[in-house]
C-alpha positions as CSV (number, residue, x, y, z in Angstrom):
1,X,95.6,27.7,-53.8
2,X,94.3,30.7,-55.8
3,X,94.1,30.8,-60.1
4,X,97.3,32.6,-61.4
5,X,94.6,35.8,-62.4
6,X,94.3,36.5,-59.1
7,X,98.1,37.1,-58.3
8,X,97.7,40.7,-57.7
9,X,95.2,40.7,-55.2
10,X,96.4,37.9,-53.2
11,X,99.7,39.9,-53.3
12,X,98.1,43.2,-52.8
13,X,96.3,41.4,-49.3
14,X,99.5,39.4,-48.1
15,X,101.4,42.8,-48.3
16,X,98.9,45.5,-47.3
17,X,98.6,43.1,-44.0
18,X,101.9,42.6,-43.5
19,X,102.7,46.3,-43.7
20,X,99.5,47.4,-41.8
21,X,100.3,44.9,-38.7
22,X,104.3,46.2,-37.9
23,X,103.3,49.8,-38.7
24,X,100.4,49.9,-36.6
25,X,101.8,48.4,-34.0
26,X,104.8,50.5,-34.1
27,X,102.9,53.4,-34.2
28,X,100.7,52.5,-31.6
29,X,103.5,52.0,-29.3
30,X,105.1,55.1,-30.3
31,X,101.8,57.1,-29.8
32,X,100.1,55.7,-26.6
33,X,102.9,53.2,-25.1
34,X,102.0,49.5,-23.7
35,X,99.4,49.3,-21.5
36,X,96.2,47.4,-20.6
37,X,94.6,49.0,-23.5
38,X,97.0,48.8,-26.4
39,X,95.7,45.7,-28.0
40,X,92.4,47.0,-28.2
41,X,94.0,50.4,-29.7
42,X,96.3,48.7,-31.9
43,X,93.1,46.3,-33.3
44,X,91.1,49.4,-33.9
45,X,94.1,50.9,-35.7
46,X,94.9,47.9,-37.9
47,X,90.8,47.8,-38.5
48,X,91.2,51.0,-39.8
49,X,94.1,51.6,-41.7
50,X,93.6,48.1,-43.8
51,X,91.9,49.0,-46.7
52,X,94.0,52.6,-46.8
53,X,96.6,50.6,-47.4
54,X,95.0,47.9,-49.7
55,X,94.0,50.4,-51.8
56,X,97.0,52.2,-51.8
57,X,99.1,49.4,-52.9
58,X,96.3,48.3,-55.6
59,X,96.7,51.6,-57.5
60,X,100.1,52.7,-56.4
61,X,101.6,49.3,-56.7
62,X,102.1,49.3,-60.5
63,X,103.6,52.9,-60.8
64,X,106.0,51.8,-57.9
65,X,106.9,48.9,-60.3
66,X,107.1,50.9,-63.6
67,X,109.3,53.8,-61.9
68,X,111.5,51.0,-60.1
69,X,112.2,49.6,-63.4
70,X,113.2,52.3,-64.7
71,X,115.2,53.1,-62.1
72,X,116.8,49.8,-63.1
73,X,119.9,48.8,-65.6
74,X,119.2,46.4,-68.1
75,X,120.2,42.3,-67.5
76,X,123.2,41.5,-69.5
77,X,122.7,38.4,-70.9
78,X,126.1,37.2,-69.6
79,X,125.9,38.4,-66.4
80,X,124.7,35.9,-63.6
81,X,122.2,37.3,-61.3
């Protein structure tokens, strides 16, 4: 288990991995189809496009949050979920 003060970079790593291994795959697929090869392609993409997207989601992840709630209307007290 990790210290609370490290929430949003465990976060930021459990997400940028999830998101990197379905769109790299995807794309792969998409791109050059399933062969012999596209494990070895789809590696070298994930390799890659990891810390893009860690990064991405480090500094972009806040304003995502602060525009989202704002986006947002405010809890009623009474209301239930």
């Amino acid at each position: 288990m990790f210290p609370a003060r490290y929430e949003r970079y465990v976060f930021t790593t459990v997400m940028a991995l999830l998101m990197v291994f379905v769109m790299t795959m995807v794309i792969t697929l998409i791109n050059t189809g399933f062969d012999a090869g596209f494990f070895a392609r789809w590696a070298q993409a994930f390799v890659m496009a990891f810390p893009i997207a860690y990064g991405a989601i480090l500094v972009f992840g806040p304003v995502a949050r602060k525009v989202t709630m704002a986006l947002m209307k405010p809890r009623q007290a009474d209301q239930a979920g």
